[in-house]
ZAMARGU-4260 file (C-alpha; in steps of 0.2 Angstrom, whole numbers, plus 5000, padded with zeros to 4 digits):
<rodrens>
0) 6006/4266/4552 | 5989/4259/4550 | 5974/4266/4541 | 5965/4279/4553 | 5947/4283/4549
5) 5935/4295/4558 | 5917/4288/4558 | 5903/4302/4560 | 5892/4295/4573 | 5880/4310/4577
10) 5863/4301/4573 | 5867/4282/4575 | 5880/4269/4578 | 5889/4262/4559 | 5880/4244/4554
15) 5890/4232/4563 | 5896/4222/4547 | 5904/4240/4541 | 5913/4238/4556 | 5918/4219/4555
20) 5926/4225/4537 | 5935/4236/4541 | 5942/4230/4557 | 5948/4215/4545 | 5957/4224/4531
25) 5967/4231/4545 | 5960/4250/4547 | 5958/4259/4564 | 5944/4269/4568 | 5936/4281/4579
30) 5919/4285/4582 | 5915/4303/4580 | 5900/4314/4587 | 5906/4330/4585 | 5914/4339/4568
35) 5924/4348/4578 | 5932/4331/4584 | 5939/4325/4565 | 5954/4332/4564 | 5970/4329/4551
40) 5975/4315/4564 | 5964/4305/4553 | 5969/4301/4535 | 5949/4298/4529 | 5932/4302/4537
45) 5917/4290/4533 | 5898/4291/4535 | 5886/4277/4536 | 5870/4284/4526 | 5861/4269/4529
50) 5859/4276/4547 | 5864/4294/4549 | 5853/4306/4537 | 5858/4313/4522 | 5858/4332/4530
55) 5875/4328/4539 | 5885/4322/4524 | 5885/4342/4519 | 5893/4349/4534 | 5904/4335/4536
60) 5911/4337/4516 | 5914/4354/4521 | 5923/4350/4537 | 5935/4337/4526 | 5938/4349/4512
65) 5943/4363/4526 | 5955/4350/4532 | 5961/4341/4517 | 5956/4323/4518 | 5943/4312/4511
70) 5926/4309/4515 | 5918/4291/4509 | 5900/4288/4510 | 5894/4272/4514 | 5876/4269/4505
75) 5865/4256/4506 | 5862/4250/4488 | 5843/4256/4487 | 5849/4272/4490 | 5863/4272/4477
80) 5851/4281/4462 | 5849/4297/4476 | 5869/4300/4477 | 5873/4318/4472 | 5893/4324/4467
85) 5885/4339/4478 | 5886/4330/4492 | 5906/4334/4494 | 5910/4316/4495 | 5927/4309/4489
90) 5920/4289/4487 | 5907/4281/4489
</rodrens>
């Protein structure tokens, strides 16, 4: 079974490379508007912070932690120094 991520989209599609990666290691995804759309049909939700703002990765930790499954953050390197544990994210 393949790799099944959720990909919170609410403010703006992923950066095109992110996608290309990940289409190349073999992982599925699904592009995600709505919290109440990720579900445990997915094994791992991800968020692109170098085009959706920080104030969604809050409620979407929470929404991973209610259904058990991880939540990666992907950050553009300048904003590495601003990542906060707080932030409910599994990986960065």
């Amino acid at each position: 079974m393949p790799y099944n991520l959720a990909i919170f989209t609410k403010d703006g599609d992923p950066d095109s490379g992110l996608l290309r990666i990940l289409e190349e290691e073999g992982l599925t995804y699904t592009l995600v508007a709505q919290l109440e759309d990720i579900n445990k049909d997915y094994q791992a939700a991800l968020i692109d912070l170098s085009v959706s703002p920080q104030r969604d990765v809050e409620p979407l930790g929470q929404r991973c932690q209610e259904l058990s499954i991880p939540l990666i953050c992907v950050l553009p390197h300048r904003n590495l120094p601003r990542y906060d544990h707080s932030w409910g994210a599994t990986d960065f």
